[in-house]
C-alpha positions as CSV (number, residue, x, y, z in Angstrom):
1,X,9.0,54.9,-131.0
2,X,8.2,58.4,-129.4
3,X,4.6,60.0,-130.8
4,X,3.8,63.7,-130.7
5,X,0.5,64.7,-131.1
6,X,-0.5,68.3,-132.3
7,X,-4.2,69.7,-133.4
8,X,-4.0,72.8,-135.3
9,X,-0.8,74.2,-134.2
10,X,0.7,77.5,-135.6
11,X,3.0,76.6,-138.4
12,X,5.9,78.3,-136.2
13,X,5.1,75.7,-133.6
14,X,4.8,73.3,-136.1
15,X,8.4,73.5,-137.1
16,X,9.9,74.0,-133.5
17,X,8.8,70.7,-132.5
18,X,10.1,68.9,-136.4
19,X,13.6,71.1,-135.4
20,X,13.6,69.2,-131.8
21,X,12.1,65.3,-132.5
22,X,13.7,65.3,-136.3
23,X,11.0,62.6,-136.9
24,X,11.6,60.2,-139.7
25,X,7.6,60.1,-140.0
26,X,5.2,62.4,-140.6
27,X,1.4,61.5,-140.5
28,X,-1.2,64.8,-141.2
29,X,-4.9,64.6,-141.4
30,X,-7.8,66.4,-142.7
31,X,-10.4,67.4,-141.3
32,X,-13.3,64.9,-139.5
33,X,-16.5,65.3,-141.6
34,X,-19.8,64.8,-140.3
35,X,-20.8,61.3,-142.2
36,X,-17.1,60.0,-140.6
37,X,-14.3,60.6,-144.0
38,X,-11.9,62.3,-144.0
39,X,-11.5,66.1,-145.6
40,X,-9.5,68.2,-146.9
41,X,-6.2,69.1,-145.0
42,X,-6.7,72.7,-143.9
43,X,-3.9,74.4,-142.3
44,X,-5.1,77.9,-140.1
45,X,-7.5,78.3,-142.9
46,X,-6.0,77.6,-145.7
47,X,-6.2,74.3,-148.2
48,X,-3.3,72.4,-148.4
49,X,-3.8,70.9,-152.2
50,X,-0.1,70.9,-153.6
51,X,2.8,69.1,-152.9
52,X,4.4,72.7,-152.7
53,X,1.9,74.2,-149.9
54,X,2.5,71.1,-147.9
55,X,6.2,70.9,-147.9
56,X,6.3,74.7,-147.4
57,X,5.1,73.5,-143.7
58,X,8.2,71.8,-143.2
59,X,10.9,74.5,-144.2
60,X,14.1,73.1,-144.2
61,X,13.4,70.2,-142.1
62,X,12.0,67.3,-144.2
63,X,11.3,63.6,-142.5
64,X,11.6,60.7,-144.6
65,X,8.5,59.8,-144.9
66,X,5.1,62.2,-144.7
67,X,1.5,60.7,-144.8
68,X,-1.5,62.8,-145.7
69,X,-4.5,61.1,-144.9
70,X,-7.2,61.5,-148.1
71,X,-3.9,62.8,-149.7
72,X,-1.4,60.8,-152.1
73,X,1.4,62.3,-151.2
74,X,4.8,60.3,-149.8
75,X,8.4,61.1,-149.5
């Protein structure tokens, strides 16, 4: 299994590097809140609440499988 680890990257980076790795698993988290849960996931400012803003992140590339932490969302 080969891990790649970004924090906040553009979403133009994002992409590159789901073009290259074509990972069958996708894990995103929200932001760390003080009192240790889990937020919202906020991408360059902007709340990801919908299935539709989060798989507009992914563009034509889609893994098999995407985990959003203090989401419910799976493919």
């Amino acid at each position: 299994m080969q891990v790649q680890t970004l924090c906040s990257p553009e979403k133009e980076q994002f992409r590159k590097v789901l073009e290259s790795f074509q990972p069958n698993f996708v894990y995103l988290r929200g932001d760390q809140l003080e009192n240790g849960e889990v937020g919202s996931l906020v991408w360059q400012g902007v709340e990801l609440s919908t299935c539709e803003d989060t798989t507009e992140l992914f563009g034509s590339t889609l893994p098999t499988a995407v985990c959003i932490l203090n989401f419910e969302l799976l493919f």
